[in-house]
C-alpha positions as CSV (number, residue, x, y, z in Angstrom):
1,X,120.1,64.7,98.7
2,X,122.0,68.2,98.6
3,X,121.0,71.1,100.9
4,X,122.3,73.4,98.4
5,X,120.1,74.8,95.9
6,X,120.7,77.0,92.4
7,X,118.7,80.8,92.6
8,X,119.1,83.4,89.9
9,X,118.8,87.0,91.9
10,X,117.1,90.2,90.2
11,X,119.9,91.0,88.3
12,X,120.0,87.3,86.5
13,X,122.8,86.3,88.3
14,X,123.1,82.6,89.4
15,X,123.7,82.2,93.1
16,X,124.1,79.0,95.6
17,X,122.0,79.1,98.6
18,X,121.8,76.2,101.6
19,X,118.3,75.3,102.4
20,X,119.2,74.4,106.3
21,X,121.7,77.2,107.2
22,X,120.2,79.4,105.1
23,X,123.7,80.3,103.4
24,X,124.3,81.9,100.4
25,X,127.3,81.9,98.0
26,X,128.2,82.6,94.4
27,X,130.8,79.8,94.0
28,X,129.3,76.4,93.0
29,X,129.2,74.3,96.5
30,X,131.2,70.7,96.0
31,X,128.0,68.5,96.9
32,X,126.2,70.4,93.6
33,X,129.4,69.7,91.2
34,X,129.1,66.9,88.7
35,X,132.1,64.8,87.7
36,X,132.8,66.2,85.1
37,X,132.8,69.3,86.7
38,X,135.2,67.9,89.1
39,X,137.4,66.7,86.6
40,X,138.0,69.8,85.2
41,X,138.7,71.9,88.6
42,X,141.5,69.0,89.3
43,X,143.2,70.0,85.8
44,X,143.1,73.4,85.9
45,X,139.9,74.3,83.5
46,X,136.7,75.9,83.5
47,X,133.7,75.9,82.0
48,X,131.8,79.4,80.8
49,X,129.1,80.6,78.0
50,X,129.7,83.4,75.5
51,X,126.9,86.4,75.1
52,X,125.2,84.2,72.8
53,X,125.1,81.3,75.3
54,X,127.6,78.9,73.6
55,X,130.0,76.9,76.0
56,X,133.8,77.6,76.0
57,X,136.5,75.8,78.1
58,X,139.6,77.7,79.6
59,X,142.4,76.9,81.6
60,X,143.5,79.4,84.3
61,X,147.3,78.8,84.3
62,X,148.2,77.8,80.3
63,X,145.4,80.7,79.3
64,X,144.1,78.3,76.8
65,X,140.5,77.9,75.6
66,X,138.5,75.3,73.9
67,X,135.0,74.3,72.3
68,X,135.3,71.2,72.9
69,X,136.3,69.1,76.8
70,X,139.9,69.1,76.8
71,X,141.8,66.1,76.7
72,X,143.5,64.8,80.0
73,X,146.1,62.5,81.0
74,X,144.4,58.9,80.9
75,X,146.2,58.1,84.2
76,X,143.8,60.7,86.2
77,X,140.7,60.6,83.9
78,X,139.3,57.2,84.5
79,X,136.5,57.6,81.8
80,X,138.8,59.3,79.2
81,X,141.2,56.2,79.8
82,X,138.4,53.8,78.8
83,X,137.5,56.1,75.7
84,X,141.2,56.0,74.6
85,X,140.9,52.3,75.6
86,X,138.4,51.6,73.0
87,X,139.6,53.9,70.2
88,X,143.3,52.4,70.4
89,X,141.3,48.9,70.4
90,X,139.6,50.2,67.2
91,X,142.2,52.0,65.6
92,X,144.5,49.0,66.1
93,X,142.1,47.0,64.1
94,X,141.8,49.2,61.3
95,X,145.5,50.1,60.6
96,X,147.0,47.0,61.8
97,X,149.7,47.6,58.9
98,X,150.8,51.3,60.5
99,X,153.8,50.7,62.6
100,X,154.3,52.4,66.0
101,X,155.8,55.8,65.0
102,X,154.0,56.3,62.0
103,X,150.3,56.0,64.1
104,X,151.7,58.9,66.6
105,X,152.7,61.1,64.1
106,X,148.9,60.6,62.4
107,X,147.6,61.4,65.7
108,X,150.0,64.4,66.4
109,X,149.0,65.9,62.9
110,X,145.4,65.2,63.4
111,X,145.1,66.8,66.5
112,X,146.4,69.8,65.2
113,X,144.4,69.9,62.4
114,X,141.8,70.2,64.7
115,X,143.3,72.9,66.8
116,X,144.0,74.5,64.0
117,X,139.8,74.3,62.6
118,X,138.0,75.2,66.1
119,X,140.5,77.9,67.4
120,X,138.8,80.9,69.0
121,X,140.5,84.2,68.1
122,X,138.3,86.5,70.5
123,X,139.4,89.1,72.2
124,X,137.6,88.3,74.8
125,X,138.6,84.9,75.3
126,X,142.3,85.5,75.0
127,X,142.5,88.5,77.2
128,X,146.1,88.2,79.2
129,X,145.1,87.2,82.6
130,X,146.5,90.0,85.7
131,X,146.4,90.2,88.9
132,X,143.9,92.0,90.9
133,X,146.5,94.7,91.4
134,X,147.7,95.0,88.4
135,X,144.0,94.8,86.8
136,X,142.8,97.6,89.2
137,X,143.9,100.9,87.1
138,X,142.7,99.5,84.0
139,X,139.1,98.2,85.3
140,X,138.6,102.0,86.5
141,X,139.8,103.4,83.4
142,X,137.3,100.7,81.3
143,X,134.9,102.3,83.5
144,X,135.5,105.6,82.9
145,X,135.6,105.4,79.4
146,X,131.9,103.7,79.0
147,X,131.0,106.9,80.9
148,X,129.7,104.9,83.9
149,X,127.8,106.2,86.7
150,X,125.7,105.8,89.7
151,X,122.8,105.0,87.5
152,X,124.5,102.3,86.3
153,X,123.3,99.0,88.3
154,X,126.0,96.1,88.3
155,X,124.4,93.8,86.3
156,X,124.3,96.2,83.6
157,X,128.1,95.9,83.7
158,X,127.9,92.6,83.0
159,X,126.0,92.6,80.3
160,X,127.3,95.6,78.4
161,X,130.6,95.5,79.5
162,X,131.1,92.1,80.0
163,X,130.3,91.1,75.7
164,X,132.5,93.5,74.6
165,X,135.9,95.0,76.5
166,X,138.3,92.4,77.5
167,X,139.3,94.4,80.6
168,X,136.6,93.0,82.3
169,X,138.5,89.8,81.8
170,X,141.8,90.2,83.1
171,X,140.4,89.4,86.9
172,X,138.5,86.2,85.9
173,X,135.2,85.0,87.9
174,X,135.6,87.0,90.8
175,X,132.4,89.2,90.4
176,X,132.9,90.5,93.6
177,X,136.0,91.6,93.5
178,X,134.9,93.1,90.5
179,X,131.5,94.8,92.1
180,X,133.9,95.8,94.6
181,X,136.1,98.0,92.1
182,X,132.7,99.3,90.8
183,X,131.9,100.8,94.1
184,X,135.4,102.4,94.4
185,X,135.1,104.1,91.4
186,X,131.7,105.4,92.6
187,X,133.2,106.7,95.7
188,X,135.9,108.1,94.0
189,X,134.6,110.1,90.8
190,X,135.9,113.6,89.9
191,X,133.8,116.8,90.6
192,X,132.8,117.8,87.0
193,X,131.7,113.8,87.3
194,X,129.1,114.2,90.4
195,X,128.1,117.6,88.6
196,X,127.0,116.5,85.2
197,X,124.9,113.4,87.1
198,X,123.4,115.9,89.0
199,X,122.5,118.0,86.1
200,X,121.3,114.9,84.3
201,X,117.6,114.7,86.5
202,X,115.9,112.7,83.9
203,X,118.4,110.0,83.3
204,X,118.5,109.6,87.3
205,X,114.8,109.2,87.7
206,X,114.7,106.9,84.8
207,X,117.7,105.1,86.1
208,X,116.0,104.7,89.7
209,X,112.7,103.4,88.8
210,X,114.2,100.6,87.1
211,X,116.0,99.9,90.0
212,X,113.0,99.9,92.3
213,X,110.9,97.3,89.6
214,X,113.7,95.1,89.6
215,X,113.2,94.7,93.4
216,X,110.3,92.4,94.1
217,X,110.1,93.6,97.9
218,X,109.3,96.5,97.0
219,X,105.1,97.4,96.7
220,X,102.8,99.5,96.5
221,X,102.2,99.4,100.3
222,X,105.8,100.1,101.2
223,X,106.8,103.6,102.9
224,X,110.3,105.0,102.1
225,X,111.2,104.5,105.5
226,X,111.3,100.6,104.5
227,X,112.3,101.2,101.1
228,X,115.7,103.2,102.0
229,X,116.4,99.9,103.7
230,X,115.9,98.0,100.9
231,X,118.1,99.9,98.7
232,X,120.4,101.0,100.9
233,X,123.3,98.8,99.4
234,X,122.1,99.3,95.8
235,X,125.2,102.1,93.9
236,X,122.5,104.4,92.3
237,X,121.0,105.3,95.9
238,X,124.5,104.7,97.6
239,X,126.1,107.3,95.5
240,X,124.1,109.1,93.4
241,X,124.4,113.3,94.3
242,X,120.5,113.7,93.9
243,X,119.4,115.2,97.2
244,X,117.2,112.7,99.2
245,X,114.4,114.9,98.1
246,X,114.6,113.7,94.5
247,X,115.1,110.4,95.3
248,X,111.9,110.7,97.5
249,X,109.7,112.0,94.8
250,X,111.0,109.6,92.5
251,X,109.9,106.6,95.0
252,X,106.8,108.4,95.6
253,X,105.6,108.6,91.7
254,X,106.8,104.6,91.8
255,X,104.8,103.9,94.2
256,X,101.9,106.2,92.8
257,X,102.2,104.2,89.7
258,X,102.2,100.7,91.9
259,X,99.0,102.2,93.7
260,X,97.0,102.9,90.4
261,X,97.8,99.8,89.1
262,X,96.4,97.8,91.9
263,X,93.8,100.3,92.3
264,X,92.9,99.6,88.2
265,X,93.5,95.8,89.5
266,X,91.0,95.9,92.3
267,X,88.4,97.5,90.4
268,X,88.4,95.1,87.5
269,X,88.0,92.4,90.0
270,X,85.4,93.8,91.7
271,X,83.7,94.3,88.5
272,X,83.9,90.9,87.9
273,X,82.6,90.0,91.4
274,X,80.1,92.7,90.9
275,X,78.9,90.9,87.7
276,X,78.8,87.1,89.4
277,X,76.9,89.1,92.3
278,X,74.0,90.3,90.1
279,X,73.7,86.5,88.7
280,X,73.8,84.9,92.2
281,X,71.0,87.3,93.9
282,X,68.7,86.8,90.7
283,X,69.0,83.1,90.7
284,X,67.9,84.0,94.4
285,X,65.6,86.3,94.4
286,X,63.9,84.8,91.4
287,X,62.1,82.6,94.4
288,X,60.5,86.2,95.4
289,X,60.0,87.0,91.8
290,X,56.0,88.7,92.0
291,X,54.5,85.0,90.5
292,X,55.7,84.0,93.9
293,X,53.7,84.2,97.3
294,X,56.6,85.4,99.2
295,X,59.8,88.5,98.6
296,X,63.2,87.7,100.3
297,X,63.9,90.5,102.4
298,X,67.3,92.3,102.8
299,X,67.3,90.6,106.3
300,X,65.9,87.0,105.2
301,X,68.8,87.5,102.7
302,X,71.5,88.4,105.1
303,X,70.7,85.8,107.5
304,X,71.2,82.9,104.9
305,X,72.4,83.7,101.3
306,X,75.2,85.9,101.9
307,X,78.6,86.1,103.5
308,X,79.5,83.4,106.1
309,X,76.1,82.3,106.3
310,X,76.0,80.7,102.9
311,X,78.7,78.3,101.5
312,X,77.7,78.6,97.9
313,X,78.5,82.2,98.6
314,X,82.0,82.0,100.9
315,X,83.3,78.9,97.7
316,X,83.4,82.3,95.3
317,X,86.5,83.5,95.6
318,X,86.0,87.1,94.1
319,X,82.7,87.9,96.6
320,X,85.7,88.2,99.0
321,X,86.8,91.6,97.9
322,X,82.8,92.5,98.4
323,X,81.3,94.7,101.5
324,X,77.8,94.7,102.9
325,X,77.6,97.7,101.2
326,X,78.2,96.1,97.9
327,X,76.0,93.6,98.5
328,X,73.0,96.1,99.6
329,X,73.2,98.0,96.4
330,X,73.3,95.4,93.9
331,X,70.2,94.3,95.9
332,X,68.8,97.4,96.0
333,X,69.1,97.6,92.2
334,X,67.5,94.3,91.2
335,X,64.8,95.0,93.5
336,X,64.1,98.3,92.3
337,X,63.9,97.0,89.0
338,X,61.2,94.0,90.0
339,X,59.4,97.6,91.5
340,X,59.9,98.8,87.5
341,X,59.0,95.9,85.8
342,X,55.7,95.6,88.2
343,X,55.1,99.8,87.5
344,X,55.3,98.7,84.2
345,X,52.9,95.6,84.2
346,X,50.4,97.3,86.2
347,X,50.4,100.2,83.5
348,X,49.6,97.8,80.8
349,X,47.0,96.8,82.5
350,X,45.6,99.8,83.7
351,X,45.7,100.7,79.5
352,X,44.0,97.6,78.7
353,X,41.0,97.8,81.2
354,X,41.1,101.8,80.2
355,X,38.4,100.8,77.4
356,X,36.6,99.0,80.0
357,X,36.2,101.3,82.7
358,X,35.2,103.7,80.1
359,X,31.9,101.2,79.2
360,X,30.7,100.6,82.4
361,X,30.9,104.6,83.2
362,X,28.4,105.0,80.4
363,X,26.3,101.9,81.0
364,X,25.8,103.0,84.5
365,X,24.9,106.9,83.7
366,X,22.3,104.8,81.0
367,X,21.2,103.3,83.8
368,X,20.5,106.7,86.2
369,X,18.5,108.0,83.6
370,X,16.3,104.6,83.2
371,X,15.3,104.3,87.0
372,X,11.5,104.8,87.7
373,X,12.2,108.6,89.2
374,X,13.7,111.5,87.8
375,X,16.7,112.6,89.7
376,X,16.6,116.6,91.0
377,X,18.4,118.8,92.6
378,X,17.9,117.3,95.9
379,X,17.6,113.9,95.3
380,X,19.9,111.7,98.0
381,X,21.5,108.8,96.4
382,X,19.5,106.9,99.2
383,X,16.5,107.6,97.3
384,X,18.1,105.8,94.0
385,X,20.0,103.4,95.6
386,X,17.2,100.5,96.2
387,X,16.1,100.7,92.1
388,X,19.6,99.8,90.7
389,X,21.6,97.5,93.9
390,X,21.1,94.2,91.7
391,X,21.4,95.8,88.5
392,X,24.7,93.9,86.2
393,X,25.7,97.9,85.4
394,X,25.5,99.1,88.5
395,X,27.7,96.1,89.6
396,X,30.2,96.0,86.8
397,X,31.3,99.4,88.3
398,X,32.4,98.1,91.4
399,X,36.2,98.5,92.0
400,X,36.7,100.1,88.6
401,X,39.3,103.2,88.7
402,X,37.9,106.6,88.2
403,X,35.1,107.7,89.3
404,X,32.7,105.3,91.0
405,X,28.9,105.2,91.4
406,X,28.7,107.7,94.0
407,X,31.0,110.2,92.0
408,X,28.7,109.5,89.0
409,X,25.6,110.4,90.4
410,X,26.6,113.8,92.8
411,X,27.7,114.8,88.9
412,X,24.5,114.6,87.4
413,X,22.8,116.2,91.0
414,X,25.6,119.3,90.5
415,X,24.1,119.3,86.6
416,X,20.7,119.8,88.4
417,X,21.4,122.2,90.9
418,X,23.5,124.4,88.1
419,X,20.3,124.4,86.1
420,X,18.1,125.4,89.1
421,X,20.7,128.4,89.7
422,X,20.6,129.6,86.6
423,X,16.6,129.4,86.8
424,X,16.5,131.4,89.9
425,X,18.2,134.2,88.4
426,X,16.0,134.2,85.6
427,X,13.1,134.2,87.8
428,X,14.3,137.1,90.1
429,X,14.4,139.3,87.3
430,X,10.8,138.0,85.9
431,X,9.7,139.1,89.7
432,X,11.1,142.3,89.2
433,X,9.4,142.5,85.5
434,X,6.2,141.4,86.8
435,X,5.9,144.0,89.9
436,X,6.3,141.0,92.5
437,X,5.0,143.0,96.0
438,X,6.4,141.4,99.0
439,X,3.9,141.0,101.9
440,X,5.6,140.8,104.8
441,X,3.0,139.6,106.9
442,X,2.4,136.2,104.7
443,X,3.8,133.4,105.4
444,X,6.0,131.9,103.2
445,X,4.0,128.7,101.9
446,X,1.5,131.7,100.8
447,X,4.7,133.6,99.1
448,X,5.6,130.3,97.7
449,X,2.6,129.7,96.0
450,X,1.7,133.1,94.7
451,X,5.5,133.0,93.1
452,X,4.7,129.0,91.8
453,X,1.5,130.4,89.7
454,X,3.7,133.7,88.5
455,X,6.4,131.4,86.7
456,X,3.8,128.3,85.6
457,X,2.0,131.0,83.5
458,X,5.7,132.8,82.2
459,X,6.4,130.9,78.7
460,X,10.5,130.6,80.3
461,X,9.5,128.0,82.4
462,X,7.5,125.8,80.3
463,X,10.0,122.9,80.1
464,X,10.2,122.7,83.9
465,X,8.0,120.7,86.4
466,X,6.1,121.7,89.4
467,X,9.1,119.8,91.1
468,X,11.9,121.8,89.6
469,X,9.5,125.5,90.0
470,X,9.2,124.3,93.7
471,X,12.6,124.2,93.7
472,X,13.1,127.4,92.0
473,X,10.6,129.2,94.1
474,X,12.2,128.1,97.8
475,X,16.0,129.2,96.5
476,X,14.3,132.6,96.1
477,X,12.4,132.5,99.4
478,X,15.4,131.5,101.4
479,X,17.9,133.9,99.6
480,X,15.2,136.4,100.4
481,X,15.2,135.3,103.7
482,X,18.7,135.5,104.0
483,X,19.0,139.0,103.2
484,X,16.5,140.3,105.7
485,X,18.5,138.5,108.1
486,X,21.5,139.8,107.6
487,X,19.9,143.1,107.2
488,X,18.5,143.0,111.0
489,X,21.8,142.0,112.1
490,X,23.5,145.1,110.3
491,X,21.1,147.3,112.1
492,X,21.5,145.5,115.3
493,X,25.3,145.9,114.7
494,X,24.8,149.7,114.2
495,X,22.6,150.1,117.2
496,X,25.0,148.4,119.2
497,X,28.3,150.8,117.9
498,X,26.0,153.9,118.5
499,X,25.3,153.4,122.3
500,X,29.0,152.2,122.2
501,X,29.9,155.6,121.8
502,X,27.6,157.4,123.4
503,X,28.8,155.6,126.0
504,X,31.9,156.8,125.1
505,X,30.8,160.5,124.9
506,X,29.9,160.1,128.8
507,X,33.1,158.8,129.6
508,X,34.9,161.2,127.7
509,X,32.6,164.7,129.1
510,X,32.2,163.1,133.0
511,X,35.5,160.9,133.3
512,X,38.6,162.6,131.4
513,X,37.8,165.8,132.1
514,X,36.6,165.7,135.9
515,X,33.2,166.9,135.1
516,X,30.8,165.8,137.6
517,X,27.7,163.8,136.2
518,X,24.4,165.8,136.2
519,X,22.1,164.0,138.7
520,X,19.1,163.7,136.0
521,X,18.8,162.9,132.6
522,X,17.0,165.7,131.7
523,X,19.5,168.0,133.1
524,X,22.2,166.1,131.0
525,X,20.3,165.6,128.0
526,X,20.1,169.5,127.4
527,X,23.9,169.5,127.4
528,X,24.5,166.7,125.0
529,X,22.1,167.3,122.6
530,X,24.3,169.2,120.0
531,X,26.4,165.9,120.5
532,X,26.9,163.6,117.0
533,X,26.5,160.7,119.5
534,X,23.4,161.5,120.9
535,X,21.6,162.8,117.3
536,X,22.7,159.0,116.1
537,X,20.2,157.3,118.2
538,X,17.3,159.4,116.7
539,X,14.3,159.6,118.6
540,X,15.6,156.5,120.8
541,X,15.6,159.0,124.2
542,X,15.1,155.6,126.4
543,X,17.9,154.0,125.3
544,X,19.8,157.4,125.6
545,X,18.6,157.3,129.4
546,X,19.3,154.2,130.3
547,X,23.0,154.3,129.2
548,X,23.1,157.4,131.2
549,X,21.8,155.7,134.4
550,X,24.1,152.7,134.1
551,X,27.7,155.0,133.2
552,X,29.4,155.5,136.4
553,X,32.4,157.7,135.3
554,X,34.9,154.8,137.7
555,X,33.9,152.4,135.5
556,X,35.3,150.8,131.8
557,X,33.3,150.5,129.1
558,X,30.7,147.7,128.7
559,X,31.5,144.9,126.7
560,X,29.0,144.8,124.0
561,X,29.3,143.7,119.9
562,X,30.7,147.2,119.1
563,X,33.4,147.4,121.6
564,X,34.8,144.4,119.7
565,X,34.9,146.6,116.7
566,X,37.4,149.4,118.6
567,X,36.0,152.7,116.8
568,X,36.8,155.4,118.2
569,X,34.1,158.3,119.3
570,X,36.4,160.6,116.8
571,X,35.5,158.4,113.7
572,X,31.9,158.6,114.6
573,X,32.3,162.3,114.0
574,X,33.5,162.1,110.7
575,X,31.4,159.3,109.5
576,X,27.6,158.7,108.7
577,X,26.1,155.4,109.4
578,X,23.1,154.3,107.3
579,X,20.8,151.6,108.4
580,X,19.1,150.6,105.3
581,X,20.4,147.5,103.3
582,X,18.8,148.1,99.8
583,X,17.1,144.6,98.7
584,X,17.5,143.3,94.2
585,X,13.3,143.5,94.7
């Protein structure tokens, strides 16, 4: 078996390369040519295909072509000697009357009948052979006038050139003698030449991208660095007069184009690995589906479904283009949509037991109103509790939404103590009608039931108990109550801001000023008696005294209620303070 084996390049062209040496050459190597083949080197003739593909047979000394195999002498072709052996055998049969001169002149005659019928008048197949130095000028001047230029790639030549001007044919099958006059007229093209391709930007770019997708080495990935290599020998880079900046860009929009392409590439697979993702993690997770006991965790699902660790997962191909990240989401997404569907399914059952809950909120208020005692204002739900514990009502309500028991019955106790309220008020003002006198000396069970037999007899209080007058009747004891304490405390307050500043009037006369304190009271009280201070504590001459024994004019001032307040012995000028705290009664 042959170490030589038949390539096509990018261009179309067939080439011979050997598989050991890793040779390559364009002439057919001996151990690939047929017998045939063979035969026809030995004699002189070649084989070769029109533009249409059609084979044509032509000799390279006599310049003659053919259709059909020529005919050689029967002494050197071993199987056209048996052929002729076997027609003369037949012929000689058939015609056995036709003497010896007669059957050559037949044969003569025929065979240029047939010349005659399958000549080929083409240009291009009887082009007068030249030598290569000879053929030069005229190849150039071919070139020339098909307006060739750098953007021109060889194989172009071949195709255009080669189907229809028979200069191409004067130098026969040596394309690269011919590829070598192609570059020497690239070198060697006139000024108004190199300008017009320069001015002609579009048909360059054009030109140079179709050179760069015919090259198979080039992708996306490559830099123009490794490109320039790559090209380097190819005549549209070699001698083109774009500047290197052009021809730059131009890559770099190839490339750009390359790049989107695998980009668009790489995101349709994913998608597709994205899709037989989401069908893999639900046939998955469909085991921690909520009918389930247990959930597959991220974790759980990283540590055994996915990536190396699962080998239904690694035989997908397309998962291999998938990150941890990819995987994460899509996991996120089916399980937030489990979290939906359970959102969802809780809701519809939350609206179906809606009616429900609704029921057992009115059987159990039913049921406060049927226990054997009333509920008040100040019932505790202790007190209720043991008549309705066993009760089917009272148990239905258990773990219902909404309100539960307890809320239940503080409402109805609120309901109570709103109605007692608004009872009190009305009473306070029936007091007030009535002439109520206020003994402070009784006690207040007395109060409480001299107020009890005012309201029992008032026709406003008909529809209420003694419970619910009791009721009434300590409110307005205690708010009462309330008052006068606060009331003490105000006066308290002011007693304690008027000795403040007194105390302050001492400091001010026997401290600031360097006046020495008088050694009696009775000797300083006839000075300060004009004094705002001193006229605020009334008749109160002890107290007076006794802050004027304590003041030692080193000292601060004592830290009492009022100090806390901060007002100043100025203010006390300006202002009046009134003890009384007016009472509604």
């Amino acid at each position: 078996m042959s170490d030589w084996k038949e390539a096509k390049d990018a261009n179309g062209r067939v080439y011979y390369y050997n598989t050991l040496t890793k040779k390559s050459i364009w002439e057919k190597p001996k151990e690939l040519v047929s017998q045939q083949e063979q035969l026809l080197q030995e004699n002189g003739w070649k084989a070769a295909k029109t533009a249409e593909g059609k084979i044509y047979y032509y000799n390279l000394s006599t310049r003659k072509t053919s259709w059909t195999i020529p005919a050689f002498d029967k002494n050197t072709d071993p199987i056209a000697k048996k052929e002729s052996e076997v027609i003369t055998s037949a012929e000689t049969t058939a015609n056995r009357s036709i003497s010896t001169g007669e059957e050559k002149k037949v044969l003569e005659q025929t065979a240029k009948e047939e010349k005659s019928q399958y000549a080929n008048n083409s240009k291009l197949l009887n082009v007068t052979r030249r030598t290569k130095e000879e053929a030069e000028k005229e190849f150039i001047t071919m070139l020339e006038n098909n307006q060739v230029d750098s953007t021109w790639s060889f194989s172009r030549i071949i195709s255009e050139l080669g189907t229809k001007d028979p200069r191409y044919w004067m130098v026969d099958d040596d394309p690269l003698w011919k590829k070598e006059m192609f570059e020497k007229y690239l070198s060697n093209r006139s000024a108004d030449l190199l300008l017009k391709e320069h001015n002609e930007t579009s048909k360059f770019k054009d030109a140079f991208l179709k050179m760069l997708q015919n090259n198979s080495h080039i992708n996306y990935y490559t830099r123009w660095s490794t490109a320039k290599r790559l090209i380097a020998d190819e005549p549209i880079y070699k001698h083109s007069v774009v500047n290197e900046k052009t021809k730059r860009q131009t890559f770099q929009e190839y490339i750009d184009t390359l790049t989107n392409i695998e980009r668009e590439s790489k995101e349709k697979l994913k998608e597709q690995a994205l899709v037989e993702l989401r069908e893999y993690l639900n046939s998955i997770l469909a085991a921690g589906s909520p009918s389930s006991e247990a959930f597959i965790t991220w974790q759980q699902l990283l540590n055994h479904y996915v990536f190396d660790k699962s080998k239904r997962y690694m035989a997908n191909k397309h998962f291999r283009i998938l990150t941890h990240e990819d995987v994460l989401i899509e996991y996120l997404k089916i399980v937030s949509t489990m979290e939906f569907d359970l959102e969802n399914e809780v809701s519809q059952l939350r609206l179906s037991n809606y009616t429900k809950d609704r029921i057992c909120r009115d059987n159990f208020k039913s049921l406060l109103k049927e226990i054997p005692i009333q509920i008040k204002a100040n019932t505790q739900w202790s007190d209720i509790y043991p008549y309705f514990k066993s009760d089917p009502r009272f148990l239905q309500m258990l773990g219902r939404n909404g309100s539960s028991c307890l809320d239940l019955f503080l409402d109805y106790v609120d309901e109570q103590k709103m109605y007692i309220f608004a009872q009190r008020s009305i009473a306070q003002q029936t007091l007030i009608d009535q002439n109520f006198q206020w003994n402070d000396e009784d006690s207040d069970e007395t109060t409480k039931k001299a107020i009890e037999k005012l309201l029992a007899n008032d026709p406003k209080f008909k529809k209420d108990d003694e419970e619910d007058i009791g009721l009434i009747t300590d409110g307005i004891i205690q708010q009462r109550n309330e008052k006068i304490q606060q009331k003490l405390q105000n006066e308290r307050r002011i007693l304690e801001q008027k000795k403040h500043y007194f105390w302050l009037l001492l400091q001010r006369i026997y401290t600031k000023t360097g006046k020495p304190k008088p050694n009696t009271w009775d000797f300083a009280s006839k000075e300060l008696c004009e004094t705002l201070e001193y006229k605020a504590l009334g008749d109160d001459d002890a107290t007076r005294k006794q802050i004027f024994d304590d003041f030692k004019p080193e000292h601060s001032a004592p830290n009492t209620e009022s100090a806390a307040v901060g007002v100043s012995s100025t203010a006390s000028r300006k202002r009046h303070l009134s003890p009384s705290v007016e009472l509604d009664y």
